[in-house]
LOZA-446194 format. One line per field, with one value per residue (C-alpha): residue number from 1; residue in three letters; y, x, z. Coordinates in nm, 2 decimals, padded with zeros to 4 digits. Layout:
<sites>
pos = c(NUM ...)
code = c(ALA ...)
y = c(Y ...)
x = c(X ...)
z = c(Z ...)
</sites>
This chain:
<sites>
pos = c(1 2 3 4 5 6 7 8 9 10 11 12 13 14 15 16 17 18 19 20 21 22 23 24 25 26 27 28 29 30 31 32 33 34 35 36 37 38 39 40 41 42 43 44 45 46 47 48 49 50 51 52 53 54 55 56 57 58 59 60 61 62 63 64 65 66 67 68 69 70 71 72 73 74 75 76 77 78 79 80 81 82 83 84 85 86 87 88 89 90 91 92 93 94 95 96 97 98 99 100 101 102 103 104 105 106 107 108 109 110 111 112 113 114 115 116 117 118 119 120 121 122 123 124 125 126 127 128 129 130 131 132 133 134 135 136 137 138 139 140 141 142 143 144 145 146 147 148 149 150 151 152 153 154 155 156 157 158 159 160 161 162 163 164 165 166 167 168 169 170 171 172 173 174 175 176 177 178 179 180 181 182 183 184 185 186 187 188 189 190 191 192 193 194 195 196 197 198 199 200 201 202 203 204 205 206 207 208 209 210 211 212 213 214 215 216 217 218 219 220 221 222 223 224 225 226 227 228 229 230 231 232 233 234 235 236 237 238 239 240 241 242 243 244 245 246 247 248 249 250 251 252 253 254 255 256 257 258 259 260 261 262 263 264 265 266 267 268 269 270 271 272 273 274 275 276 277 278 279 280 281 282 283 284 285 286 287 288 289 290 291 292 293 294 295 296 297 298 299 300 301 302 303 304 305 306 307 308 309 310 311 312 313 314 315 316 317 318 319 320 321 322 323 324 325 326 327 328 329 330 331 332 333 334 335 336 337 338 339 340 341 342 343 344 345 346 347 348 349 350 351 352 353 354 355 356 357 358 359 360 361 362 363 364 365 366 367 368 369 370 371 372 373 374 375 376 377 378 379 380)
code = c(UNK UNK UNK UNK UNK UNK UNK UNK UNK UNK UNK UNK UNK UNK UNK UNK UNK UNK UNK UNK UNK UNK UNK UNK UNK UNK UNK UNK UNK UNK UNK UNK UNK UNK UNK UNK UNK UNK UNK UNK UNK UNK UNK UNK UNK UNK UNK UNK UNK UNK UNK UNK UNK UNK UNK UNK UNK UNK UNK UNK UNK UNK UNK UNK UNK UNK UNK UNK UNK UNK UNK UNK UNK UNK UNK UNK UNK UNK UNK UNK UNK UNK UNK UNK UNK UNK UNK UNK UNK UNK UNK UNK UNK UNK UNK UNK UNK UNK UNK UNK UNK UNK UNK UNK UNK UNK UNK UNK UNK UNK UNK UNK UNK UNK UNK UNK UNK UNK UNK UNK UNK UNK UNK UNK UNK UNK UNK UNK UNK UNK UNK UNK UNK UNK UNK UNK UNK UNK UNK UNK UNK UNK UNK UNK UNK UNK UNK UNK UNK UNK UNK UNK UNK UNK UNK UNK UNK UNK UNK UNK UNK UNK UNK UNK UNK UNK UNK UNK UNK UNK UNK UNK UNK UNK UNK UNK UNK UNK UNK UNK UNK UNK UNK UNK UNK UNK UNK UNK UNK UNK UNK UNK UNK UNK UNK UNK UNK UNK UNK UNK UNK UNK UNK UNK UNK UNK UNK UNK UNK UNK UNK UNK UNK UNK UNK UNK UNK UNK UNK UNK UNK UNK UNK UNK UNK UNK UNK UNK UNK UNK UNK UNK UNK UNK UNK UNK UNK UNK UNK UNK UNK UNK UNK UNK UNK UNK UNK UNK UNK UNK UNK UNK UNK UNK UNK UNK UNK UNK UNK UNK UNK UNK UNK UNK UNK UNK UNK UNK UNK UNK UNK UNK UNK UNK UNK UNK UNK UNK UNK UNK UNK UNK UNK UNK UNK UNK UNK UNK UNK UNK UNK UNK UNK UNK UNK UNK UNK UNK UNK UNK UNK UNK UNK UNK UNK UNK UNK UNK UNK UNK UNK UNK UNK UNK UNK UNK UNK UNK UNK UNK UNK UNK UNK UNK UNK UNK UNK UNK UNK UNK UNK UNK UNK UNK UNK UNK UNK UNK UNK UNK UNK UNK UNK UNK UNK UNK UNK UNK UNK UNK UNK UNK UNK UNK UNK UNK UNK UNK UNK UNK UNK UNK UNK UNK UNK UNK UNK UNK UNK UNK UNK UNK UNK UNK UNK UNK UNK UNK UNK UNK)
y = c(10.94 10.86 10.93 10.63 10.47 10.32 10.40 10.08 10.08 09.83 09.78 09.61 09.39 09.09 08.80 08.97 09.30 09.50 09.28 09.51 09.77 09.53 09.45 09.84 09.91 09.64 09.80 10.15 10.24 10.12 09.82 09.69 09.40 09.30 09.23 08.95 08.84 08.53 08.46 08.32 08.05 07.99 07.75 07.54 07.67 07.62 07.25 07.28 07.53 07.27 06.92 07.06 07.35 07.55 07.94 07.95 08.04 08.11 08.47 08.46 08.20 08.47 08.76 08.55 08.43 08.84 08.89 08.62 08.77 09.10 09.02 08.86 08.52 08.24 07.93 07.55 07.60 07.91 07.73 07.45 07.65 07.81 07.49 07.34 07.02 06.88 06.97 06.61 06.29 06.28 05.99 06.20 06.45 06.23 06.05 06.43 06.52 06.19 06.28 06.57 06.42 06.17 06.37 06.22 06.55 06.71 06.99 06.82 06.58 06.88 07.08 07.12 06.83 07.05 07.25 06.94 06.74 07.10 07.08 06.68 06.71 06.96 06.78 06.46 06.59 06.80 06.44 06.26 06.53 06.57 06.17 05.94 06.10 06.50 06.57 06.75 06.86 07.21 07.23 07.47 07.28 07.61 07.60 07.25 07.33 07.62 07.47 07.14 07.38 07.55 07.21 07.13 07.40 07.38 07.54 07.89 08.07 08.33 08.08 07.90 08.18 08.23 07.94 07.91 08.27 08.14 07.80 08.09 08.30 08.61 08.93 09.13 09.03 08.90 08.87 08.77 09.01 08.78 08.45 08.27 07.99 07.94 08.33 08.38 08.65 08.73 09.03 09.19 09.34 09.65 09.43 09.23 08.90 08.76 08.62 08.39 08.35 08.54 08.34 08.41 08.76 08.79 08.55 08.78 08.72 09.00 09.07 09.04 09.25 09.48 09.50 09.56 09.53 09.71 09.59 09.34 09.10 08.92 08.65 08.34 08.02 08.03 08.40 08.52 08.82 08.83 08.94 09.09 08.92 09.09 09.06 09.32 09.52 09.56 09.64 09.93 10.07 10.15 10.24 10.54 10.48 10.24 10.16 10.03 09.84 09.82 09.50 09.38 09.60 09.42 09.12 09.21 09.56 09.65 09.34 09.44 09.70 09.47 09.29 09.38 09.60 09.66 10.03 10.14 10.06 10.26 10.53 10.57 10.60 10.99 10.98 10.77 10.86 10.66 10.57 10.47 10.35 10.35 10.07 10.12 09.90 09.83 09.47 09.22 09.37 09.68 09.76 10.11 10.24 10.51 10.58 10.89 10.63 10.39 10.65 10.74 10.35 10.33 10.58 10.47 10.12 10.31 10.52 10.21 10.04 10.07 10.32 10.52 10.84 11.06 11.00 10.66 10.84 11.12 11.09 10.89 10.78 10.80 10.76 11.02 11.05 11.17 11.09 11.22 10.87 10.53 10.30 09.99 09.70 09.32 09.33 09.58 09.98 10.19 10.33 10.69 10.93 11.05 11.36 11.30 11.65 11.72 11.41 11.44 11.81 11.70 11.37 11.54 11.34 11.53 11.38 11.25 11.26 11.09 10.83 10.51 10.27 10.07 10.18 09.83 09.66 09.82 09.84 09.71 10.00 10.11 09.98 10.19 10.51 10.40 10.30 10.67 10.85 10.66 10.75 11.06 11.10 10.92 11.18 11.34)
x = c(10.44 10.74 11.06 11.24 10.89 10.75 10.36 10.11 09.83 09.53 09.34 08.97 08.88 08.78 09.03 09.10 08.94 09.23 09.53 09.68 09.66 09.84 10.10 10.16 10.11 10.43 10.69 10.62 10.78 10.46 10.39 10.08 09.81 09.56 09.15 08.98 08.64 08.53 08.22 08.29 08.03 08.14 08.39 08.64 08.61 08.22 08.30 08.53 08.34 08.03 08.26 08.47 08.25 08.57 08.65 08.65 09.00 08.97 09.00 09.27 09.49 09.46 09.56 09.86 09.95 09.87 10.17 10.38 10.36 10.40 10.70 10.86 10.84 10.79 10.96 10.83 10.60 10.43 10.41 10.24 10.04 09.89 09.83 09.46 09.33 09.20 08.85 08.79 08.68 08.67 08.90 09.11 09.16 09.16 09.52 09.66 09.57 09.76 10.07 10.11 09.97 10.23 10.55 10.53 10.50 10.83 10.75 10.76 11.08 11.31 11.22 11.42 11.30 11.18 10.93 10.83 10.78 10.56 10.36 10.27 10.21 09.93 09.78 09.73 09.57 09.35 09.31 09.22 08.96 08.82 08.70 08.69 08.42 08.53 08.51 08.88 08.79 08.91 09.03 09.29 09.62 09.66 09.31 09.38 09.71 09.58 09.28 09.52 09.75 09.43 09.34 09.66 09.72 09.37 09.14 09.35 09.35 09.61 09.86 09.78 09.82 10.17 10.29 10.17 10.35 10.66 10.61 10.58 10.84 10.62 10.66 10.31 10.03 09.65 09.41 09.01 08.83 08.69 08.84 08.56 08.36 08.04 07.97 07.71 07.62 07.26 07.09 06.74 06.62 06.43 06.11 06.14 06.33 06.58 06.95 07.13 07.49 07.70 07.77 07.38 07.42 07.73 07.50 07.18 06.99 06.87 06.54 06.68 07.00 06.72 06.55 06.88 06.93 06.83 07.04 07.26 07.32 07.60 07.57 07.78 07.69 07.28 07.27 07.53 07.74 08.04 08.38 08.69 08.97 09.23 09.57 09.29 09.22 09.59 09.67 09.41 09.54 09.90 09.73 09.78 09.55 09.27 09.14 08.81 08.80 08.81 08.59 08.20 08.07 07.77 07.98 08.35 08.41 08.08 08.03 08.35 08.17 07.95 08.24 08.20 08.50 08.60 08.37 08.49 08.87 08.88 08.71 08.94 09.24 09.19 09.56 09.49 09.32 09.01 08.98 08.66 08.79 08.53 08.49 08.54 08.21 07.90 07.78 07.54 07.53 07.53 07.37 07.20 07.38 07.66 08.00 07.80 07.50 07.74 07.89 07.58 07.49 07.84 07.78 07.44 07.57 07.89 07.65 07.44 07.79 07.84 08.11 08.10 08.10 07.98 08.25 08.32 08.58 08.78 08.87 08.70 08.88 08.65 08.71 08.68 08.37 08.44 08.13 07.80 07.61 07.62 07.93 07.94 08.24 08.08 07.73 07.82 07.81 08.10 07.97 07.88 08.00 07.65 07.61 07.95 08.06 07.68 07.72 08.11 08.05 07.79 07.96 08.30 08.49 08.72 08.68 08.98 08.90 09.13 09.23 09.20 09.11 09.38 09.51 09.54 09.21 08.90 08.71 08.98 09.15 09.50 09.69 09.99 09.76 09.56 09.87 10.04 09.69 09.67 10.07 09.99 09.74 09.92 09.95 10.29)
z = c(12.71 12.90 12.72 12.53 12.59 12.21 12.20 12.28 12.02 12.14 11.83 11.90 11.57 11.42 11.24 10.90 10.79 10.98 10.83 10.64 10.88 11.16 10.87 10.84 11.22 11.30 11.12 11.25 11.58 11.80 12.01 11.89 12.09 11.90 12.11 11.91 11.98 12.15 12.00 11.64 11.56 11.24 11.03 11.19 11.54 11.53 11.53 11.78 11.98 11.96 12.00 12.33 12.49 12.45 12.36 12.03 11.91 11.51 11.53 11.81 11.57 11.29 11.45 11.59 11.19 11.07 11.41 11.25 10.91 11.01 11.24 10.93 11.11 10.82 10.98 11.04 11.31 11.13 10.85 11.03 11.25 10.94 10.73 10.68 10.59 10.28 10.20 10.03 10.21 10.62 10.60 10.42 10.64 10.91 10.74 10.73 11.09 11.20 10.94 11.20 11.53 11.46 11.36 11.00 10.80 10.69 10.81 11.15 11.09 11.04 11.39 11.67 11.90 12.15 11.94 11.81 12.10 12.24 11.91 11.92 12.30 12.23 11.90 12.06 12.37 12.12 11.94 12.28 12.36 12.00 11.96 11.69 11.46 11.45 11.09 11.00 10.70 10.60 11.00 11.08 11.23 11.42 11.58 11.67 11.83 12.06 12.16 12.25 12.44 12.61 12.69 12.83 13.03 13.25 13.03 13.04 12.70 12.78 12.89 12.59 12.36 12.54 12.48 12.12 12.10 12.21 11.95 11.67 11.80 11.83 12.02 11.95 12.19 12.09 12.34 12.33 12.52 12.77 12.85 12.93 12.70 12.56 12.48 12.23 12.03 11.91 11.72 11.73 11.36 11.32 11.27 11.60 11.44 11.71 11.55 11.72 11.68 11.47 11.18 11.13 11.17 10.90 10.67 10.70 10.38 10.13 10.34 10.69 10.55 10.41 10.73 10.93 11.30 11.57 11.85 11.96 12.30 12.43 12.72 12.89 12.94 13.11 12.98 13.25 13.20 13.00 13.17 13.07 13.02 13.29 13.02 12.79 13.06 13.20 12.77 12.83 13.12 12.92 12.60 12.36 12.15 12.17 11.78 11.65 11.36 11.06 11.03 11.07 11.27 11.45 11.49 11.56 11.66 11.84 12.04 12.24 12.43 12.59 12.75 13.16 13.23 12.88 12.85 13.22 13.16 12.84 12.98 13.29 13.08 13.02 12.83 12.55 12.17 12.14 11.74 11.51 11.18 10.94 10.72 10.32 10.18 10.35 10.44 10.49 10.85 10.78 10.40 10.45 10.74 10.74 10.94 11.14 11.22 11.33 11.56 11.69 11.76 11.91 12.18 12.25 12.31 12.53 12.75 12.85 12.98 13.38 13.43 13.06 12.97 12.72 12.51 12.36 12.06 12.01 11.68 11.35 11.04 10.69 10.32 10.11 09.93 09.59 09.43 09.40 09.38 09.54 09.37 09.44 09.46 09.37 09.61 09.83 09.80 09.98 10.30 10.30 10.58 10.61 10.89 10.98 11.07 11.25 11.44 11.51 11.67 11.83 12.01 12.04 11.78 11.54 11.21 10.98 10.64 10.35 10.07 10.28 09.95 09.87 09.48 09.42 09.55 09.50 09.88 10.07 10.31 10.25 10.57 10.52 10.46 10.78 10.99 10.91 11.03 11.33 11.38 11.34 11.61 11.93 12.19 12.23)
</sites>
């Protein structure tokens, strides 16, 4: 690492499992970009997503608010770009959209005309675009502001997240892996059953949960390949570390691999640690699995990638197991680190065992204690 240089951290997650761990990650002495998927199918942006034929940009507008947070920036525009609608009638919502699209809410009166002007520009071209019957109920003001700017500005999600940076005064970078639209994301279970989309595969029910899946696919618009968005790809070419999860595994860390470009551009940056953090409780994707089988399905996933080698990590981060028998937190049990050391010595990936639980919420990791450990292994 050149001297005076801060390290670059590229993290690989979903929208919130690894908040605390950005929160903790910002005030260390790292520069930190965030790689968000591009296949939610759920919520707000699965409206959008299905109105527009756009990226779907609920996980990106996260990870900019978790920036925001983290960056100690709580002004106006945050403050609008992390508002949602009313849940109650459509025509409800509809009246609070328009307080905003029209500069009527207070939050709007008191900006600095420029920002506001930026922010009505993009809500009324999201409004133009969206039609008369979108349902805004429980919408995110944020989504509807960056899909309006990625409207605006031809259809190009990085210039939009750049300007909604700038909007929200934020330094940190978030990228989606791929830029492009309509990627979907499907499953296969262990008995055959195909799952498409992956609000389906976070809602598997007790028997499909039960049954667990066997593999997973990710394809563009008529089932063509997915590429990498070039800002992730230039982030992985100056990265120290490169960090996997925490967060669903099958639908927001793993997926990433199977982004064209995203396994060979890791792989050719021989400087940087590669990190698996495991996650604290097991879920509806993953109930019977364990942090050494998820390894092991990680690297067989890496090795089929164009350009991979044997080696997709170098290190893993696991709880602690300090009991003899399963525990669990609401439906879920914590997730055992199984054959961890077998399978670590036999893919190559030292193991970093400790207190990750957060003291203060049971099956939640400790983002400080995470943070510190991830410090702690950036190359000198």
């Amino acid at each position: 690492m050149a001297e005076g240089r801060l390290p670059h951290i590229v993290l690989f997650s979903g929208g919130t499992a690894c908040r605390t761990t950005n929160l903790a990650l910002l005030s260390g002495p790292a520069r930190l970009t965030r790689i968000v998927p591009a296949w939610d199918s759920g919520g707000s942006s699965k409206t959008i997503r299905e109105s527009l034929g756009v990226l779907a940009v609920g996980d990106i507008r996260q990870a900019l608010m978790t920036m925001a947070h983290g960056e100690g920036q709580v002004g106006d525009v945050v403050k609008v770009c992390n508002a949602r609608m009313t849940s109650g009638t459509e025509d409800d919502a509809r009246a609070e959209f328009a307080l905003y699209a029209e500069g009527r809410h207070p939050l709007l009166e008191r900006m600095e005309p420029g920002l506001r002007g930026a922010i009505l520009n993009y809500l009324r071209t999201f409004r133009a675009a969206i039609g008369a019957d979108f349902d805004f109920r429980n919408g995110s003001i944020g989504n509807f502001i960056l899909t309006g700017a990625h409207l605006a500005h031809n259809s190009d999600i990085n210039t939009a997240i750049f300007v909604f940076r700038k909007l929200c005064d934020i330094t940190g970078h978030v990228w989606p892996s791929t830029a492009a639209d309509g990627v979907e994301l499907s499953a296969v279970l262990n008995d055959g059953t195909r799952i498409e989309g992956q609000h389906r595969m976070t809602a598997l029910d007790d028997t499909a949960s039960g049954i667990g899946i066997r593999d997973i696919a990710l394809s563009g618009r008529n089932g063509a390949p997915v590429p990498a968005n070039e800002a992730v790809l230039e982030s992985l070419e100056s990265a120290d570390a490169i960090v996997f999860g925490p967060g669903s595994f099958f639908t927001s860390v793993l997926p990433h691999l199977l982004v064209e470009g995203i396994v060979p551009a890791i792989a050719r940056n021989v400087h940087a640690r590669r990190i698996f953090i495991g996650n604290m409780l097991q879920c509806r994707e993953t109930r019977g699995l364990d942090v050494a089988r998820m390894l092991e399905i990680a690297a067989a996933l890496w090795r089929r990638q164009e350009g991979a080698d044997a080696r997709p990590f170098t290190h893993v981060l696991a709880n602690h197991q300090l009991l003899p028998f399963e525990k669990t937190v609401g439906p879920f049990a914590y997730l055992g680190n199984g054959a961890l050391e077998d399978v670590g010595a036999r893919l190559g990936i030292e193991r970093v065992i400790g207190d990750f639980e957060d003291p203060w919420q049971r099956g939640q990791h400790d983002g400080r204690a995470v943070a510190d450990a991830l410090n702690s292994l950036l190359p000198s």
